[in-house]
Backbone as CSV, one residue per row, in Angstrom:
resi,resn,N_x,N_y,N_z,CA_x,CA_y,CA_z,C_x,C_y,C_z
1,UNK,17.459,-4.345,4.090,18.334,-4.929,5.091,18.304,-4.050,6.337
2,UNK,18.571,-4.291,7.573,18.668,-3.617,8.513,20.108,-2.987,9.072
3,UNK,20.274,-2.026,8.496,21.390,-0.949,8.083,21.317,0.393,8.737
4,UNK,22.182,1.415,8.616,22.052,2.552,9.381,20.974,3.612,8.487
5,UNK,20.887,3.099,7.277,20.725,3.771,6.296,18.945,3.887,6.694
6,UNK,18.223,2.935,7.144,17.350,2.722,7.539,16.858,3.645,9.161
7,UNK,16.447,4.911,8.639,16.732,5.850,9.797,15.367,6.135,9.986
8,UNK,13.640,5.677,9.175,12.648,5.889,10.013,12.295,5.880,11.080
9,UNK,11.878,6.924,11.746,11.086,6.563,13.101,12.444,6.412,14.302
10,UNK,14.045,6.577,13.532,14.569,7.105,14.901,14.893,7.810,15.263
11,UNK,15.113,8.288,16.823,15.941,9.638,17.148,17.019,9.690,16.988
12,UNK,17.436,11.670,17.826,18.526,11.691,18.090,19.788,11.662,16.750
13,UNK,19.215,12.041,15.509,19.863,12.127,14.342,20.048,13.259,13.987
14,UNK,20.093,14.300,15.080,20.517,15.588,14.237,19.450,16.368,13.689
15,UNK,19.555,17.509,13.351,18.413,18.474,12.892,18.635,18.591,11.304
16,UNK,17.061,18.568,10.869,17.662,18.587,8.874,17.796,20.176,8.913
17,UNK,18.801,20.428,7.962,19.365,21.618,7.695,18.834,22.152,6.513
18,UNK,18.173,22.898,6.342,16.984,23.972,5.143,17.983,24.597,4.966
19,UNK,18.270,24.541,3.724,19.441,25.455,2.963,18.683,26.424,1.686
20,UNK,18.108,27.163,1.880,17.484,28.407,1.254,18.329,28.725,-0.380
21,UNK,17.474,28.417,-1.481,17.699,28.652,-2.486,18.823,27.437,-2.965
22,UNK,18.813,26.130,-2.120,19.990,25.668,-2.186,20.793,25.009,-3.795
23,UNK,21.894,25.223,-4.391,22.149,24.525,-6.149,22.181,23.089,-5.634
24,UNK,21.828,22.854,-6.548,21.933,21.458,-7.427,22.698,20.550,-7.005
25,UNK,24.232,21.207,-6.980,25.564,20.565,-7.074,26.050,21.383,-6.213
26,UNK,27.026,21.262,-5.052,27.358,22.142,-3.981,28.648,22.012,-4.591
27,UNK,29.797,20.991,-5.780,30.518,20.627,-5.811,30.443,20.529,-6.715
28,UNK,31.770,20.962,-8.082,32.040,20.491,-10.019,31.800,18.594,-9.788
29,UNK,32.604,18.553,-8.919,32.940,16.436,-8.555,31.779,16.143,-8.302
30,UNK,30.754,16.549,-7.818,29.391,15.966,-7.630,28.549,15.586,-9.123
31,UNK,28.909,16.828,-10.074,28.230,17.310,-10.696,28.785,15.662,-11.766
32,UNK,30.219,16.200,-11.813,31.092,14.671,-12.258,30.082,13.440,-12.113
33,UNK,30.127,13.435,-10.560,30.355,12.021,-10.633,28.602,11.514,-10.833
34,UNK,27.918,12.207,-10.797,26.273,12.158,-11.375,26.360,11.614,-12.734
35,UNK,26.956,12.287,-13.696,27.452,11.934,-14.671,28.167,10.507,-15.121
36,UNK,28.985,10.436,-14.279,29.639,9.032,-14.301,28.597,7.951,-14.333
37,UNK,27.942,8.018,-13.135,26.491,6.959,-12.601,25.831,6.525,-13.620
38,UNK,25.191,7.935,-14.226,24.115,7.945,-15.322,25.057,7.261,-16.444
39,UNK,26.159,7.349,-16.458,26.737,7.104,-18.058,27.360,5.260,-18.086
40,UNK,27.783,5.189,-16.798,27.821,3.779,-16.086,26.743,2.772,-16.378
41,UNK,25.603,3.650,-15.875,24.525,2.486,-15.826,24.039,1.840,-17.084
42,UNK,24.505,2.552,-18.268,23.903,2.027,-19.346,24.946,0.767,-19.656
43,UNK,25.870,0.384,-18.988,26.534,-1.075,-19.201,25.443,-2.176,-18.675
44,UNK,24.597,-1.857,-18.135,23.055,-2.734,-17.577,23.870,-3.588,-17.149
45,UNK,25.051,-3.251,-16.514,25.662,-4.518,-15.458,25.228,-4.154,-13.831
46,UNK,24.252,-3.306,-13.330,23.352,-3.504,-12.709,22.123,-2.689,-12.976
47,UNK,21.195,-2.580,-11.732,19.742,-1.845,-12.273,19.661,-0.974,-10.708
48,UNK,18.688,-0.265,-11.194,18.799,0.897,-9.212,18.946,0.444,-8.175
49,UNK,18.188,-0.517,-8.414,17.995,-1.250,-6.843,19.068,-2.106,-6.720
50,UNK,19.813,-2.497,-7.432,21.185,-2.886,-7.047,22.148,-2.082,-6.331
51,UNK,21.925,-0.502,-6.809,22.698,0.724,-7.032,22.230,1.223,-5.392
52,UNK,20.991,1.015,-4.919,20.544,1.423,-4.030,21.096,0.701,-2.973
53,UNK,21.173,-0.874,-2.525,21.685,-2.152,-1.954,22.842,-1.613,-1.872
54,UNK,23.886,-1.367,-2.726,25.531,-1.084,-2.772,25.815,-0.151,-1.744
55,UNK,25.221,1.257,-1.776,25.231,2.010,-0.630,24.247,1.348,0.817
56,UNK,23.508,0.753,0.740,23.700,0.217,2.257,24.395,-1.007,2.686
57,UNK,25.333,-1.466,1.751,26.469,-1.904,2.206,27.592,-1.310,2.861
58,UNK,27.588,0.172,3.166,28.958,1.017,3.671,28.910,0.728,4.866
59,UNK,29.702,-0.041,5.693,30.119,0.640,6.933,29.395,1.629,7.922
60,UNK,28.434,1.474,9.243,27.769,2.492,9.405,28.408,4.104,9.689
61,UNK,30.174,3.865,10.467,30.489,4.505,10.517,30.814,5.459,9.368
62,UNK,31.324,4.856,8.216,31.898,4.997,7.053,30.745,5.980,6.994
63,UNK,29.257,5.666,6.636,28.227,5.874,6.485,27.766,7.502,6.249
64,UNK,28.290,7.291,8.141,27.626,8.510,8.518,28.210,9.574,8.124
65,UNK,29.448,9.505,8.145,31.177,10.228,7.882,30.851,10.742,6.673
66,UNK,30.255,10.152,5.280,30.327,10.917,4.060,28.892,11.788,4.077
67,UNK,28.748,12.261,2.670,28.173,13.186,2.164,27.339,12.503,1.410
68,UNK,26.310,13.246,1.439,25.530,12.280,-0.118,26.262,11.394,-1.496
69,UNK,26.931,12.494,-1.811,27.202,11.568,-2.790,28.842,11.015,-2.284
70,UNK,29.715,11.330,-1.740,30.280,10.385,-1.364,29.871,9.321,-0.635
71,UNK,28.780,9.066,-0.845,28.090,7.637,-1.128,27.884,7.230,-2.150
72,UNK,27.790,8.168,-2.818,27.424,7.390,-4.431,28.552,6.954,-5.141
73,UNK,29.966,7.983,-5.120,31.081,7.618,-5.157,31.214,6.135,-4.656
74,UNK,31.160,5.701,-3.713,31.940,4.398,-2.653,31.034,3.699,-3.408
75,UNK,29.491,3.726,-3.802,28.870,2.665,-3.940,29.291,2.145,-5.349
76,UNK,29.407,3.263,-6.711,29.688,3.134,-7.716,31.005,2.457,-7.815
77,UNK,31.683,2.289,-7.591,33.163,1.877,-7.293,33.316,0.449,-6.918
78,UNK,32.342,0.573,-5.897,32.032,-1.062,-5.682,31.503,-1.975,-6.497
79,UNK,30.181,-1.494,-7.324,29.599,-2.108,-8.524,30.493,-2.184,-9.733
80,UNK,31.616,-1.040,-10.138,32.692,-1.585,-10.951,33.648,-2.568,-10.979
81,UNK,33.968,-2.658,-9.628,34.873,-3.346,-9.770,33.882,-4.804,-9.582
82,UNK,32.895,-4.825,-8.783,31.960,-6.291,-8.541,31.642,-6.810,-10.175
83,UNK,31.612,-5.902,-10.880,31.027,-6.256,-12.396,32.158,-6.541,-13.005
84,UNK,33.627,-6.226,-12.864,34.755,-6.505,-13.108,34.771,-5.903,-14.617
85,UNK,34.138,-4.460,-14.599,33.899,-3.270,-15.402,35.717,-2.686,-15.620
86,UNK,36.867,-2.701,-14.292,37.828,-2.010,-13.900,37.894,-2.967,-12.814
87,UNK,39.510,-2.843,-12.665,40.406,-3.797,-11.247,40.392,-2.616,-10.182
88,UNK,40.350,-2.916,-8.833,40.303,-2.407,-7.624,41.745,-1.070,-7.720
89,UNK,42.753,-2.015,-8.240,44.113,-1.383,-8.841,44.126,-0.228,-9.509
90,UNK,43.332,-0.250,-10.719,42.984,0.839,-11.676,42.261,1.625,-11.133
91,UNK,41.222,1.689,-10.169,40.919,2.349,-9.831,41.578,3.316,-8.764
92,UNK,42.166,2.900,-7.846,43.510,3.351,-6.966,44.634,4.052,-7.868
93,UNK,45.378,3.852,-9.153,45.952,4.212,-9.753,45.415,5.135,-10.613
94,UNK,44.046,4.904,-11.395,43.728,5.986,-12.273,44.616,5.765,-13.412
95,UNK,44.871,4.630,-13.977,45.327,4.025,-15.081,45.162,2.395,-15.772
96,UNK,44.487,2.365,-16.697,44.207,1.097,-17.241,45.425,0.176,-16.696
97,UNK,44.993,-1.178,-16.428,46.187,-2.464,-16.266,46.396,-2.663,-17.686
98,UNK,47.852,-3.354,-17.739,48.204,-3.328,-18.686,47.355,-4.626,-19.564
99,UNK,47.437,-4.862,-20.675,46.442,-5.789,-21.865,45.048,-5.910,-21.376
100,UNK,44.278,-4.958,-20.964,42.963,-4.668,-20.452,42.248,-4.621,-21.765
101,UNK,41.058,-5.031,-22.130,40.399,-4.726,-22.993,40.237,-3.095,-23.428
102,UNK,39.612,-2.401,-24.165,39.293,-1.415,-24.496,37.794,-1.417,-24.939
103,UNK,36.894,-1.231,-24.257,35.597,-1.182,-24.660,34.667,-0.183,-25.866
104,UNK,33.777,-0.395,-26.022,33.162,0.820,-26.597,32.057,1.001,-25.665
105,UNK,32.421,2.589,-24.956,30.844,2.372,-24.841,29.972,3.110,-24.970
106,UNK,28.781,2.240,-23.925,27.196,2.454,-24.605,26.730,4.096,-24.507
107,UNK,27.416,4.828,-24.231,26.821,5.883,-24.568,27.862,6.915,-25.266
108,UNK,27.558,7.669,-26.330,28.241,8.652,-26.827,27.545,10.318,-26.969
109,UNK,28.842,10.981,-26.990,28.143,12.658,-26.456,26.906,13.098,-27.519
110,UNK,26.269,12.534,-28.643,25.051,13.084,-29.505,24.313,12.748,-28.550
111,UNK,24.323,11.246,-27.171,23.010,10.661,-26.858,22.928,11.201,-25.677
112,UNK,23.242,12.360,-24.953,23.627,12.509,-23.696,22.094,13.579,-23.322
113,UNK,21.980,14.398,-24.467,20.986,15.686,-24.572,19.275,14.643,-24.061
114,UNK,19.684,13.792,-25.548,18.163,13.096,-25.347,18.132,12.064,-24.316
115,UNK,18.877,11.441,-23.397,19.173,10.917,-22.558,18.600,11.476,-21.004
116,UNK,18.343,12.917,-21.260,18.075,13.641,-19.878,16.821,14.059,-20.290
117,UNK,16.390,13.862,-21.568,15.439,14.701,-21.866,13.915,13.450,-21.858
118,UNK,14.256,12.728,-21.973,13.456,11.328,-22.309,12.941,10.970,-20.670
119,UNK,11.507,10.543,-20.559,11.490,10.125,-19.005,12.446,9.006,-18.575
120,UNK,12.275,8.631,-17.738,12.667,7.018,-16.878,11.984,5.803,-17.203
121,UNK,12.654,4.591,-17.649,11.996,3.858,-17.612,11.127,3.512,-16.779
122,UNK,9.444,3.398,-16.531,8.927,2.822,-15.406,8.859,1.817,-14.709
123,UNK,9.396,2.021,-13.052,8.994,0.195,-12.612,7.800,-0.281,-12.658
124,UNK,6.616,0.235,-13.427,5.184,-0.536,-13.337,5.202,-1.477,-14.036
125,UNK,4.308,-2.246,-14.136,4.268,-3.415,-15.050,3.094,-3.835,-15.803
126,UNK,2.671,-4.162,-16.605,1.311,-4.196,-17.375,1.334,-5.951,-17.578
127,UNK,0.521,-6.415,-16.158,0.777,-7.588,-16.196,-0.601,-8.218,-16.406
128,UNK,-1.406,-9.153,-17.318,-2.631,-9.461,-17.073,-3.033,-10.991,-16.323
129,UNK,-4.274,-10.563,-15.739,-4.371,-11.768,-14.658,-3.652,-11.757,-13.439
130,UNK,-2.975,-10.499,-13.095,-1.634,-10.596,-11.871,-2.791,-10.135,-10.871
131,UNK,-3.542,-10.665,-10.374,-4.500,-10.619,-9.504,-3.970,-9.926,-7.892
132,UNK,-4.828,-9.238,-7.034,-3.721,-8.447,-6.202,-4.526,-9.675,-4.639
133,UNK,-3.325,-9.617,-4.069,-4.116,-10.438,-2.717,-4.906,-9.848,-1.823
134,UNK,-4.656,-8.410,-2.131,-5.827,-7.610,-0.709,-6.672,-6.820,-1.724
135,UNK,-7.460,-6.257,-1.065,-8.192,-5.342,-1.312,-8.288,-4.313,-0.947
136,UNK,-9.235,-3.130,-1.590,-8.739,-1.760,-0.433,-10.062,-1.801,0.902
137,UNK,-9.610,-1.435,2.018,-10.690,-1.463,3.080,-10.155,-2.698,3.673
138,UNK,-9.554,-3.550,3.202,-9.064,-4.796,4.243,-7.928,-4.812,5.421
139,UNK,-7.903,-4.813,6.581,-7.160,-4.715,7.516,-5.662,-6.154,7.219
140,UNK,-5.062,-5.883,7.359,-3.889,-6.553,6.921,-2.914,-6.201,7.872
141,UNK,-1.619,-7.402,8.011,-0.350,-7.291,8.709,0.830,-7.078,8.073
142,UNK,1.730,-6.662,8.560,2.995,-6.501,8.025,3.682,-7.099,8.274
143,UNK,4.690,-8.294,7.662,5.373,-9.428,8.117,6.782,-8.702,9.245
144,UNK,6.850,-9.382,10.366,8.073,-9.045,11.200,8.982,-9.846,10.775
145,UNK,10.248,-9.344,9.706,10.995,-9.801,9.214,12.359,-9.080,8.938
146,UNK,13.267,-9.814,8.815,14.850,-9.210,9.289,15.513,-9.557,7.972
147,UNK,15.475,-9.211,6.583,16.282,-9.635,5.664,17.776,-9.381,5.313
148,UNK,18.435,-9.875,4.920,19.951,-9.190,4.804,20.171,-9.131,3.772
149,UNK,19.175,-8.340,2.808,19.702,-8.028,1.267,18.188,-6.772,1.175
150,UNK,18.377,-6.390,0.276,17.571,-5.162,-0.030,16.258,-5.251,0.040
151,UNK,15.562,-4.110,0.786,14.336,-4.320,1.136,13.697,-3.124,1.284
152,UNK,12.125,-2.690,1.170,11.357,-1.306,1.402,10.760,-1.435,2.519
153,UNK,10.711,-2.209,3.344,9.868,-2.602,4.531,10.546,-2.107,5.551
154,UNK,10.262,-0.638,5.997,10.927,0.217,6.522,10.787,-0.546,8.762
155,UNK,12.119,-0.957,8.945,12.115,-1.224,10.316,10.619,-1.272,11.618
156,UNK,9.887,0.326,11.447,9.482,0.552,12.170,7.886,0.209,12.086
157,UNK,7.968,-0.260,10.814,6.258,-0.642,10.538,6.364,-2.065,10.059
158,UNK,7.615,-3.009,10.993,7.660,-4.689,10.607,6.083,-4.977,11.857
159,UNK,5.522,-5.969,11.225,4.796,-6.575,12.290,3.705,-5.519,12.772
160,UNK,3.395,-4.743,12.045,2.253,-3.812,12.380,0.643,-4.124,11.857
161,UNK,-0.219,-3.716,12.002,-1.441,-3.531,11.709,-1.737,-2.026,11.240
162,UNK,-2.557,-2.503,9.545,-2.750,-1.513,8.828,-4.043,-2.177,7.635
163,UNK,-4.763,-0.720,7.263,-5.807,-0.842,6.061,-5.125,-0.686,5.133
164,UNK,-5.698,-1.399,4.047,-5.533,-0.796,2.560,-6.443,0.029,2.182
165,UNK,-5.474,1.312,1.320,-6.531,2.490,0.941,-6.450,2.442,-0.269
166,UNK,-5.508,1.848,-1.093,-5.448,2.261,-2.232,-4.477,0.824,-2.892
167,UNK,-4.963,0.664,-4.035,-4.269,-0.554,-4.907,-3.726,0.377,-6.374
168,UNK,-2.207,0.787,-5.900,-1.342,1.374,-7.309,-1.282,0.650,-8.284
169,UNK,-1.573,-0.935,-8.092,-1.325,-1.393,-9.819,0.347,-2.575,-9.442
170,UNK,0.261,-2.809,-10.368,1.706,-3.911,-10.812,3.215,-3.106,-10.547
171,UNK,4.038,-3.666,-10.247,5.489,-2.969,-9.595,6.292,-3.813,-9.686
172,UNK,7.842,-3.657,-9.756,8.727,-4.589,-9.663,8.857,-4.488,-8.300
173,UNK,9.462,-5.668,-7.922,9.715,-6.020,-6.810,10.811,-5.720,-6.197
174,UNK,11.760,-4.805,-5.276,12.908,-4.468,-4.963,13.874,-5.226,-4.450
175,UNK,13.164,-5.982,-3.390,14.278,-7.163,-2.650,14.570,-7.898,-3.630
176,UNK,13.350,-8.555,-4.808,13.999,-9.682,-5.352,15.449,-8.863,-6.372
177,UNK,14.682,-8.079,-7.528,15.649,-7.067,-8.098,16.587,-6.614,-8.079
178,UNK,17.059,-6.062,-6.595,18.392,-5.681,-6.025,19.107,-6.832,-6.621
179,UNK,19.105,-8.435,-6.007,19.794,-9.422,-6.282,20.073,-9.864,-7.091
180,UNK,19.351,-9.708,-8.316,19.130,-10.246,-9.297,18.864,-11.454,-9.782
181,UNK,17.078,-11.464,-8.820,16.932,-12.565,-8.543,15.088,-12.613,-9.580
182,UNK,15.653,-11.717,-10.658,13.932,-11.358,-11.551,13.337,-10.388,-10.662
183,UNK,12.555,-9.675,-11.521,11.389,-8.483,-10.961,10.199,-9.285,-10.172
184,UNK,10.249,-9.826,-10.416,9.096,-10.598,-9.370,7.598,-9.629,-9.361
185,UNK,7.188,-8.933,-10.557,6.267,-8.076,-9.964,4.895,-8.290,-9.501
186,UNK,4.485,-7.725,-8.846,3.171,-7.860,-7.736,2.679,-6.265,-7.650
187,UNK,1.714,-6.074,-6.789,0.850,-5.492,-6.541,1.117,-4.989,-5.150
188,UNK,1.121,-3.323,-5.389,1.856,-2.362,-4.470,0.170,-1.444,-4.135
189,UNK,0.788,-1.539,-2.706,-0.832,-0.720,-1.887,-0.251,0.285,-1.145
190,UNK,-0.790,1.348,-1.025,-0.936,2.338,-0.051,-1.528,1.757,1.007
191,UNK,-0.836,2.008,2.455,-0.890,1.053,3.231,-1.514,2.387,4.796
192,UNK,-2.981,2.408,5.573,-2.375,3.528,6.664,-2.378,2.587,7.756
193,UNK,-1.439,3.246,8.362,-1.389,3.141,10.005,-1.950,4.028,10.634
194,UNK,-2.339,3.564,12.059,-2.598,4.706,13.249,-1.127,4.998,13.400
195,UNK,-1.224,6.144,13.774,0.086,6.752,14.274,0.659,6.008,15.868
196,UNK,-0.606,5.809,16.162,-0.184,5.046,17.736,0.115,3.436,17.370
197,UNK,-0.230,2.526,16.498,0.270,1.283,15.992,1.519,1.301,15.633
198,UNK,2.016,2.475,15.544,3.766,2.739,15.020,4.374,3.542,16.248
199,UNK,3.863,4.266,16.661,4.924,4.772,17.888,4.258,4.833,19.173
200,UNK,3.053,4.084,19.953,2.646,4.044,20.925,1.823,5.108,21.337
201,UNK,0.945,5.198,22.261,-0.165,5.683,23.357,0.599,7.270,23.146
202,UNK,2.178,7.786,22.798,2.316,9.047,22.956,1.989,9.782,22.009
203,UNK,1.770,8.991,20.453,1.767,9.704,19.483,0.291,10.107,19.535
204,UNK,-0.252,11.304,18.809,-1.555,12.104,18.821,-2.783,10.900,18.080
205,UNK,-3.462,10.846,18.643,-4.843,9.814,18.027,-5.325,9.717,16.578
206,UNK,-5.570,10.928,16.009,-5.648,11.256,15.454,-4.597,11.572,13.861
207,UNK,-3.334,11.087,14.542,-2.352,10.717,12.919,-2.067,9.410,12.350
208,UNK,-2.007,9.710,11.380,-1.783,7.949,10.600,-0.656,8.587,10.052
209,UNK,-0.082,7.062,9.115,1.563,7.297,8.153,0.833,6.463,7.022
210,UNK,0.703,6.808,5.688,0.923,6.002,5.074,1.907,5.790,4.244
211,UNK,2.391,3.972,4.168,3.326,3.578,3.536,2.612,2.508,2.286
212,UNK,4.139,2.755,1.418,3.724,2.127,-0.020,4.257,0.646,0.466
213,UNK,3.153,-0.429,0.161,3.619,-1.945,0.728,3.533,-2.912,-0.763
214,UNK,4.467,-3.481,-0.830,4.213,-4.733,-1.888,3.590,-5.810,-1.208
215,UNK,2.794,-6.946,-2.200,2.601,-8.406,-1.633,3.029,-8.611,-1.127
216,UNK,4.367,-8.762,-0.995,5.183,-9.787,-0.063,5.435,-9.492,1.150
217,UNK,4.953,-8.151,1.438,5.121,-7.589,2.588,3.567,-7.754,3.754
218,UNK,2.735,-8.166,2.984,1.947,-8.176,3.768,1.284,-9.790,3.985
219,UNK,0.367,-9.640,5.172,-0.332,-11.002,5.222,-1.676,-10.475,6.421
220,UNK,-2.832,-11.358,5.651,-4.213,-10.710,6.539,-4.266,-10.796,7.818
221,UNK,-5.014,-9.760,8.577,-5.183,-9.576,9.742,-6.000,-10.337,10.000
């Protein structure tokens, strides 16, 4: 979606701050609420890219105002109560409503060790016959498109001209996913640009960007 959150390629955002030797957790509540997320998500009443969508729903001001994870806070909060996991109430109060169910849940402290220890499920997909529409070496476009729900098609490379260098294989699909609208998976390319096809005659001749593009993002040059 076209959000604040979507900060490629602009200025005037401040200098990133290199914090030398920096922990993990700057904060016990961070450390918390990581915990919460991870222990949340196994209600599979959403999936990342839902989780991802939720935070660029904040407010840009709101946005800018928090901290990393008081984003994750605001976003998690929102997906509880949207899943109707907990009332807006209970959460403000910090006490069950009264004749609320009592759940069990899906995770308990034996599964927590092997839980961190186990990889990630992968978004690849082992799809046969999922045939890819480009090839590598083919010059291709990037659709100029404005969606208002979750998307990887980073602002500054809508409507551009670019090669394919590389074909990663089968992927879920994010826009559809976020919605929960099926994985939709397709075929994800390493995508280069000239550096001057993305930021004009000032940028050096000689740099490219490459970005990771799904099908749907592209169409031939």
């Amino acid at each position: 979606m076209n959000g604040v959150h979507d900060m490629g390629g602009m200025q005037d955002m401040g200098p990133i701050r290199y914090e030398k030797n920096e922990p993990v957790f700057h904060a016990r509540w961070e450390a918390r609420l990581h915990a919460m997320n991870r222990a949340l998500g196994l209600w599979r009443k959403w999936n990342g890219y839902t989780s991802r969508y939720q935070k660029e729903l904040i407010p840009p001001a709101d946005y800018f105002r928090m901290s990393y994870y008081e984003r994750w806070y605001v976003g998690l909060v929102e997906l509880l109560v949207n899943s109707k996991l907990v009332t807006r109430t209970e959460v403000e109060s910090g006490k069950r409503a009264q004749g609320s169910p009592k759940a069990t849940p899906p995770l308990t402290a034996d599964q927590v060790a092997p839980m961190f220890t186990k990889p990630a499920a992968p978004a690849s997909r082992e799809l046969r016959g999922a045939a890819p529409r480009f090839q590598v070496g083919q010059r291709v476009r990037t659709l100029n498109m404005n969606p208002i729900g979750h998307t990887r098609l980073p602002r500054y490379a809508r409507g551009r001209f670019g090669m394919i260098e590389r074909d990663h294989g089968v992927f879920v699909f994010p826009d559809t996913n976020a919605q929960f609208l099926g994985e939709k998976p397709q075929h994800v390319y390493s995508v280069r640009f000239a550096a001057r096809e993305l930021w004009g005659e000032q940028a050096a001749p000689q740099d490219s960007v490459h970005i990771d593009m799904w099908d749907d993002y592209l169409e031939p040059a």
